[in-house]
C-alpha positions in Angstrom: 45.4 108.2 -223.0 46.7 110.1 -219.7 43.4 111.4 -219.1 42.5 107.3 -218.4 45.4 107.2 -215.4 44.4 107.0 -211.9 46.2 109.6 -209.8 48.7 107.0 -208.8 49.6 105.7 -212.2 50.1 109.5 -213.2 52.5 110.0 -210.3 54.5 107.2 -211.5 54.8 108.7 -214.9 55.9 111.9 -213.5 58.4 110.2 -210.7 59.3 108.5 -213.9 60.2 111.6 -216.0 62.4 112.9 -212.6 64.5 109.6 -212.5 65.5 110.2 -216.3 66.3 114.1 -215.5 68.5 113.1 -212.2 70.4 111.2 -214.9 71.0 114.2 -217.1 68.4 116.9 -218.6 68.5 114.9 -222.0 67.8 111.8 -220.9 64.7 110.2 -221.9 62.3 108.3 -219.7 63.3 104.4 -220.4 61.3 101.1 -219.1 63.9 101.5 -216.0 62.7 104.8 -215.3 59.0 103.7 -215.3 59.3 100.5 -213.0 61.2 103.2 -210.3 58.5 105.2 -210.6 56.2 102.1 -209.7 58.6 101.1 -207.4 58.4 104.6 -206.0 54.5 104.3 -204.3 55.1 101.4 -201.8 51.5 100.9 -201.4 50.2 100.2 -204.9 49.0 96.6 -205.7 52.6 96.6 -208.3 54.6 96.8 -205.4 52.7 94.2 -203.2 52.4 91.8 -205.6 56.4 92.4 -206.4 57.1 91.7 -202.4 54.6 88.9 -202.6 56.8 86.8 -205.3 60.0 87.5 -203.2 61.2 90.9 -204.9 62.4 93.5 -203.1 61.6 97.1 -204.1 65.1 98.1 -203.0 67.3 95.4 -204.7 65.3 96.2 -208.4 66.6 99.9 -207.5 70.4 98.9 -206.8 70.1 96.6 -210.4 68.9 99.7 -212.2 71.4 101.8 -210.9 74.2 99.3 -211.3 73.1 99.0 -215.2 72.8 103.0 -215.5 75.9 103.5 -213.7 78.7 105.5 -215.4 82.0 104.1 -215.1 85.1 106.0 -216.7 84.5 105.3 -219.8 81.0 107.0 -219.9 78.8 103.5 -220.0 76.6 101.7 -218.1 78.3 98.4 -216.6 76.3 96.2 -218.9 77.9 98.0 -222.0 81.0 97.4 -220.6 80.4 94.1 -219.9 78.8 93.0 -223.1 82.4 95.1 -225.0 84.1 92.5 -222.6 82.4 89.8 -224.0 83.6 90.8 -227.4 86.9 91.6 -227.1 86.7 94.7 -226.8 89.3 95.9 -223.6 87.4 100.0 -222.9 89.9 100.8 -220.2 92.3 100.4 -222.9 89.9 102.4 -225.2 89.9 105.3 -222.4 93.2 105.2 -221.3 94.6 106.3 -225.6 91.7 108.9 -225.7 93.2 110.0 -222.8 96.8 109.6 -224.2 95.5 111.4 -227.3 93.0 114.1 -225.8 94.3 114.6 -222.3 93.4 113.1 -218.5 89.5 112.7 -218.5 88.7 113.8 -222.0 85.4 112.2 -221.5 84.2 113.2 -218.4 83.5 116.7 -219.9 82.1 115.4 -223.1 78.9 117.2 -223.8 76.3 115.8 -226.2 76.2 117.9 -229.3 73.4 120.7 -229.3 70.7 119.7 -231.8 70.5 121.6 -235.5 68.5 124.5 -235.4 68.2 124.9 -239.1 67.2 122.8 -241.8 64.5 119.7 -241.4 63.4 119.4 -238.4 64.1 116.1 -236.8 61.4 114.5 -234.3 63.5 114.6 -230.9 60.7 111.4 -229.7 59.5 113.4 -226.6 60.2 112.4 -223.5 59.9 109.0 -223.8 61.8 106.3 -225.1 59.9 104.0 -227.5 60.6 101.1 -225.2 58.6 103.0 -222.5 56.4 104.7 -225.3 55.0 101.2 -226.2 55.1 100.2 -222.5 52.7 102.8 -221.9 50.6 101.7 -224.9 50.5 98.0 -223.5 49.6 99.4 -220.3 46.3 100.5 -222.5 45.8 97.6 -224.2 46.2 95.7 -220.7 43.6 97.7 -218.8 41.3 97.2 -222.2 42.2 93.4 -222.0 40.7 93.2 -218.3 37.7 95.9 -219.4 39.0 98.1 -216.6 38.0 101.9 -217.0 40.9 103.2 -215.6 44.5 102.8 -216.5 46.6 101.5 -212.7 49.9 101.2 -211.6 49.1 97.2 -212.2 48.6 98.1 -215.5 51.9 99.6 -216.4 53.6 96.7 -214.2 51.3 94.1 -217.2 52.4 96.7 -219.5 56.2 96.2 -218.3 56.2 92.7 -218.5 54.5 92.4 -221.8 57.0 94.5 -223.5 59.7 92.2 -221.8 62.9 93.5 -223.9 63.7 96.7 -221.7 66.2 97.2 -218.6 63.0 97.0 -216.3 62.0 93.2 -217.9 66.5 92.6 -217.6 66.5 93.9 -214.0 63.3 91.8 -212.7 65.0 88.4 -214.7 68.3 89.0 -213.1 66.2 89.1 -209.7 64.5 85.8 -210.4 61.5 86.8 -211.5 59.4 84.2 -213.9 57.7 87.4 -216.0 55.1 85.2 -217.2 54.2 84.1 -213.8 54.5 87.2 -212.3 52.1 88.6 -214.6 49.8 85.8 -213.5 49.8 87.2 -210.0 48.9 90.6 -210.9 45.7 89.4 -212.8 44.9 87.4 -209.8 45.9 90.1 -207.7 43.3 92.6 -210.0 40.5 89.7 -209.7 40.9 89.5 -206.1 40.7 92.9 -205.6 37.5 93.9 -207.7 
């Protein structure tokens, strides 16, 4: 399939891959990670049509990082937040681990090292299935329009269709309608051939 990406849509894979890493060397690539890396290029037809329907290429990076944001307890904002929602106090949570374990007992924690013996588990590559199928509807997408060549347009349609990751959450909470922006990147494509 990568062998179909233009140079550009390539370059956001692999800007993509170095957003997850900055987060931590385990970190898989997410949806987030992909629509930074579109976000990345400022002058790819994404991007413009993005500015065009009032988004700003700088606030969608201040969501992402708000959601991905560590706090004290080790979670993003949103986790905390949806916790909240529950009942569920996690400064209260922190501050008896901390009671119990000692001051910052989870700042240090390190994820556990992966069996080296016994059946093999399949670690899922680099990629998240969110953005695994993102990049499969970015396929499908470029098919749909019988384009030869897989864009950074087609990984923005690709975004959009999948529509249940934090790169679909960030662009709602910035007002975007994802069905009409979709609309103006097939006009944006049509206009452009």
């Amino acid at each position: 399939m990568f062998e179909r990406f233009t140079d550009r849509a390539r370059d956001v894979v692999r800007r993509a891959r170095d957003e997850a890493r900055a987060e931590g060397p385990q970190r898989r690539v997410g949806t987030e990670h992909l629509l930074l890396g579109v976000l990345a290029d400022r002058d790819n037809l994404a991007v413009r049509v993005l500015a065009e329907a009032g988004v700003r290429a700088d606030d969608l990076r201040a969501a992402v990082a708000r959601h991905v944001d560590r706090g004290e307890s080790g979670l993003a904002e949103a986790d905390v937040a949806a916790l909240r929602e529950i009942g569920i106090d996690v400064s209260a949570v922190v501050a008896r681990i901390e009671e119990s374990f000692g001051p910052d007992a989870l700042r240090g924690a390190e994820p556990p090292m992966p069996r080296r013996w016994g059946r093999r588990r399949d670690s899922g590559g680099p990629f998240s299935p969110r953005a695994k199928k993102v990049l499969e509807l970015s396929l499908r997408e470029a098919v749909r329009l019988r384009h030869q060549h897989i864009g950074t347009e087609h990984i923005l349609l690709g975004l959009l269709r999948e529509g249940q990751g934090l790169a679909a959450l960030v662009l709602a909470e910035a007002g975007v309608d994802l069905g009409d922006l979709r609309r103006r990147v097939e006009l944006a494509l049509r206009t452009a051939a």
